[in-house]
C-alpha positions as CSV (number, residue, x, y, z in Angstrom):
1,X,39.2,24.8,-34.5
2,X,39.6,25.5,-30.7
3,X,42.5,24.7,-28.7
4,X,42.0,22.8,-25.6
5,X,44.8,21.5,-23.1
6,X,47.0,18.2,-23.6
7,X,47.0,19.2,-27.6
8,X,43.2,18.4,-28.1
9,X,40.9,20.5,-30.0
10,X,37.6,20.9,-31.2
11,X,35.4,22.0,-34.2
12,X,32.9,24.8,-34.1
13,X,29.6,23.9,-32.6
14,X,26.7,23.0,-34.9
15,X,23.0,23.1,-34.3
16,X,20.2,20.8,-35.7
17,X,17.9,21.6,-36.7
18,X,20.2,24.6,-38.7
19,X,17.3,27.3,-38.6
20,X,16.8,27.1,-34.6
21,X,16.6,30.6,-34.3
22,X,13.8,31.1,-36.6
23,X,12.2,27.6,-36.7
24,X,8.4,26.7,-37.4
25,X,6.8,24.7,-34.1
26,X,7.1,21.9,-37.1
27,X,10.9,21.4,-35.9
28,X,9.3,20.2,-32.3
29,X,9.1,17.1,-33.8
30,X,12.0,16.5,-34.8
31,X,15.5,15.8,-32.5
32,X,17.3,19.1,-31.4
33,X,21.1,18.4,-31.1
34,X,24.3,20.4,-30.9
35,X,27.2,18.2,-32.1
36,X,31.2,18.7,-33.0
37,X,34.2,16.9,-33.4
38,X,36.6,16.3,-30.5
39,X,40.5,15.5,-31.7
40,X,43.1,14.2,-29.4
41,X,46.3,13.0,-30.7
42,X,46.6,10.3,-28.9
43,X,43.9,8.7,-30.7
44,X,44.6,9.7,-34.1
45,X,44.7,6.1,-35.6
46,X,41.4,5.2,-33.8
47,X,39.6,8.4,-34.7
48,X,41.6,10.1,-37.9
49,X,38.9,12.8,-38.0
50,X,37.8,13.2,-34.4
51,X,35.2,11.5,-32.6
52,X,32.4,13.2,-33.6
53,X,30.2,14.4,-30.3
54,X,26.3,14.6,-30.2
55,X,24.9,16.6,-27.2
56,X,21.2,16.3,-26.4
57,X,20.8,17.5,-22.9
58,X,17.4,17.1,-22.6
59,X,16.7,19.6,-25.3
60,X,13.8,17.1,-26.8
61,X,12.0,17.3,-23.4
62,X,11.5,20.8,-23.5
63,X,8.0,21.6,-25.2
64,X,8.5,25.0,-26.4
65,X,10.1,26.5,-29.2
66,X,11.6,29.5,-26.6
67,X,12.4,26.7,-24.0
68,X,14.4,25.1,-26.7
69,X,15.7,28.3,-28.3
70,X,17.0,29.1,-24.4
71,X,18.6,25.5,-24.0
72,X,20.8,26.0,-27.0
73,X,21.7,29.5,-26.2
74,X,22.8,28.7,-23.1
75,X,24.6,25.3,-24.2
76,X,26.8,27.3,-27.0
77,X,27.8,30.4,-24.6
78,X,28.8,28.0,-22.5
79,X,31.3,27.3,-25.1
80,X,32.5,24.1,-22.7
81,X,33.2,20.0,-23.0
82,X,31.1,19.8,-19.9
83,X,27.9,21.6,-21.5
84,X,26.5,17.8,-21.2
85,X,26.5,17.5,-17.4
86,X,26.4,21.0,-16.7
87,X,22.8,21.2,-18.7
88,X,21.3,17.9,-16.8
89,X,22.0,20.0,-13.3
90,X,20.3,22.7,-14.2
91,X,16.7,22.0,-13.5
92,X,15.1,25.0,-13.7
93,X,15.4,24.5,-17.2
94,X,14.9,20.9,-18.1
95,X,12.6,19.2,-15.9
């Protein structure tokens, strides 16, 4: 769990496909996400568990197995809750 401001946290990132790092180009065809959950006590009783998070990115544009392998790498050092807005301005690496 990471602590964020105002009392929120997060769980640890998680990649799908699991095996990125080592993947067959099979796993092209299938949808690259990273997801986690996102708590904030103020919406405890709407969300007991966290709103659960998907980020795509435009990870399923990229063709390549190193272009995707790069998109994740750089998404989860970014470590940040603006990794979604922060990846669709970067378009040396997703256009």
């Amino acid at each position: 769990m990471i602590l964020l401001p105002n009392n929120c946290n997060r769980g640890e990132f998680s990649v799908f496909p699991k095996n990125w790092k080592k993947c067959s180009k099979n796993e092209l065809k299938k949808n690259w996400v990273i997801s986690y959950y996102f708590r904030d006590p103020r919406f405890k009783e709407k969300y007991p568990r966290g709103k659960f998070i998907r980020i795509k990115s435009g990870i399923n544009r990229l063709k390549t197995l190193s272009e995707r392998r790069l998109a994740i790498s750089i998404l989860l050092d970014n470590r940040d809750l603006n990794a979604p807005r922060l990846a669709s301005k970067s378009k040396c690496l997703f256009q």
